[in-house]
C-alpha positions as MATLAB code, in Angstrom:
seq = 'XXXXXXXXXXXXXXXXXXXXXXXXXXXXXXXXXXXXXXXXXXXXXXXXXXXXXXXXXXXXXXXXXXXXXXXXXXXXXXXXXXXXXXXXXXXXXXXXXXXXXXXXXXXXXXXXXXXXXXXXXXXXXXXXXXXXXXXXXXXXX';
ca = [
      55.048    2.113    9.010;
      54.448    0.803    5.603;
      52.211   -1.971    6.923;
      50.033    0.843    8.535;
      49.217    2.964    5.272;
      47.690    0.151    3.282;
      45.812   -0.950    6.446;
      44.477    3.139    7.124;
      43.435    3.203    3.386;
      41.313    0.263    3.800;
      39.804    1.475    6.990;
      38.837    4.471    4.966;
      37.085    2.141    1.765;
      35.212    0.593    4.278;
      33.861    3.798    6.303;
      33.105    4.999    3.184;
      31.233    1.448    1.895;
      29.263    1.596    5.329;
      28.146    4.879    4.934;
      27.166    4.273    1.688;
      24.691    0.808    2.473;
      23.253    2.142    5.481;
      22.265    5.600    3.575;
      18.061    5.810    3.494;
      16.473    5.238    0.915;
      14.822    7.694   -1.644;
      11.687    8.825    0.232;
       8.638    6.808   -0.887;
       4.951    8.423   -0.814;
       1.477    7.887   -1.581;
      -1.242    9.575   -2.316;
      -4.143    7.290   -2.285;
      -8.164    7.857   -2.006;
     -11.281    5.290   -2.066;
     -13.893    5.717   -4.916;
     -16.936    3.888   -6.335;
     -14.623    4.008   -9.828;
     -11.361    4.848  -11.339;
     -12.028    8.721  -11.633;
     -15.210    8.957   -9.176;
     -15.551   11.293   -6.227;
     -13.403   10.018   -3.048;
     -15.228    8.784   -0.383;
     -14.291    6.817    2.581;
     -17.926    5.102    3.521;
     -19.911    2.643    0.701;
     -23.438    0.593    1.260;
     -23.618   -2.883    1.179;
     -24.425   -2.812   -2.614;
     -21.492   -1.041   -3.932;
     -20.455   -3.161   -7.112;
     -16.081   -2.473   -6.444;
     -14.117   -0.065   -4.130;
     -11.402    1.685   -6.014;
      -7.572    2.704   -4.518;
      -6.786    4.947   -6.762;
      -2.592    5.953   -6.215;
      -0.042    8.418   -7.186;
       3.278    7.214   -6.082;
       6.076    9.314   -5.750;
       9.601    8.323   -5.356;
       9.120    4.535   -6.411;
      11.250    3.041   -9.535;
       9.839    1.704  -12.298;
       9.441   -2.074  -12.354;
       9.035   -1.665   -8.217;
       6.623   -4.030   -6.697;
       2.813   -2.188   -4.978;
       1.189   -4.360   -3.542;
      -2.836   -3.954   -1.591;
      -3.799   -6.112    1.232;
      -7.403   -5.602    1.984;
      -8.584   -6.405    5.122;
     -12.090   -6.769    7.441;
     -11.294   -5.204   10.590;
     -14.615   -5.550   12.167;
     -17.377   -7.142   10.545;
     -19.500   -8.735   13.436;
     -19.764  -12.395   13.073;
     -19.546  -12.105    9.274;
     -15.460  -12.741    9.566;
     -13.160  -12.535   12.326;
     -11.443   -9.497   13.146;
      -8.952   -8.486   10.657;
      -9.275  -11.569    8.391;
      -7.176  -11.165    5.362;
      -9.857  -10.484    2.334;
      -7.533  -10.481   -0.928;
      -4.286   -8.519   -2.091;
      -2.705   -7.459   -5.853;
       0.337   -7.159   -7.216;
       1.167   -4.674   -9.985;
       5.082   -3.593  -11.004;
       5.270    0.153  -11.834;
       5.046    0.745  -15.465;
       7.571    3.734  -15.156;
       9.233    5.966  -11.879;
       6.236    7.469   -9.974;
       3.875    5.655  -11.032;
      -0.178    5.677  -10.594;
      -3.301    3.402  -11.255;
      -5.460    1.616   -9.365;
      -6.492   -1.722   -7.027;
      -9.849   -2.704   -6.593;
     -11.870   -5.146   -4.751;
     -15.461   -6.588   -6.299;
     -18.651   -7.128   -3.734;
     -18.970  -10.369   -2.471;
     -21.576  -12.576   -3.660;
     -23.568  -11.607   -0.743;
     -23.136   -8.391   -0.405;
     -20.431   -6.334    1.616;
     -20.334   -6.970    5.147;
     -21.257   -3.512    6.977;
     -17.969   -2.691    9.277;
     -14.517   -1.310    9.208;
     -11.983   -2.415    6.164;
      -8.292   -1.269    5.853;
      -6.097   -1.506    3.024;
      -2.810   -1.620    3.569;
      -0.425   -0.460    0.554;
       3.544   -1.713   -0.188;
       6.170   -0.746   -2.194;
       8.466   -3.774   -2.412;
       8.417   -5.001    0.481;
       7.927   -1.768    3.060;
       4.651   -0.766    4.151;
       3.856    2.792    3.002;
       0.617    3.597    4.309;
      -2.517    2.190    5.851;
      -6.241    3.744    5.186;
      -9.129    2.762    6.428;
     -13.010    2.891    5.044;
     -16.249    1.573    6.163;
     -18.910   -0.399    4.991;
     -22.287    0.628    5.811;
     -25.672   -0.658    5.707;
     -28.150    0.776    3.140;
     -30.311    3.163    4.672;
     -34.295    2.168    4.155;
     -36.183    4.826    2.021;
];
């Protein structure tokens, strides 16, 4: 019987452990809009000639020194690129616990493709949340 009481304690300390590293995680969000600048208007549709494409984010629930991360992507573009080619991504660590800023993404040298773009936004390493905007051609005046 002596044997068995150690043996029950440890069973217990490792429940417990278990329960512990499979526990979620604090709930990440983020709040994220498209914009011509920093603090401009959000919109979701830009013509060819727009000079950068904001994501401007509030986080809530991240850690400072956590890892966001932007993958920008051309979804449909015509034969400019093929579908969902990879266009650039950043990298920024959180200044402080819910943090906020910005990624942004300059025109091409020839112009923006018109099409469908997504940007897909990380913390660490999880995907958070996808959005989508469009690039469209200048209308003639």
């Amino acid at each position: 019987m002596q044997i068995l009481q150690p043996m029950k304690k440890l069973l217990v300390l490792l429940s417990a452990l278990l329960l512990v590293a499979t526990a979620p995680a604090a709930e990440v969000s983020l709040d994220v809009h498209f914009a011509l600048s920093a603090d401009g208007e959000e919109t979701t549709t830009f013509n060819t000639d727009a000079p950068k494409i904001f994501a401007v984010f509030e986080s809530e629930g991240t850690k400072k020194d956590a890892a966001l991360r932007s993958v920008w992507i051309a979804e449909d573009v015509g034969t400019a690129a093929p579908a969902n080619t990879k266009i650039d991504e950043a990298t920024i660590k959180a200044g402080q616990d819910d943090a906020s800023g910005t990624f942004s993404l300059s025109r091409p040298n020839k112009g923006w493709p018109p099409g469908k773009y997504r940007v897909e936004f990380y913390v660490d390493k999880a995907l958070v949340k996808t959005l989508r905007f469009t690039i469209a051609a200048k209308k003639s005046e």
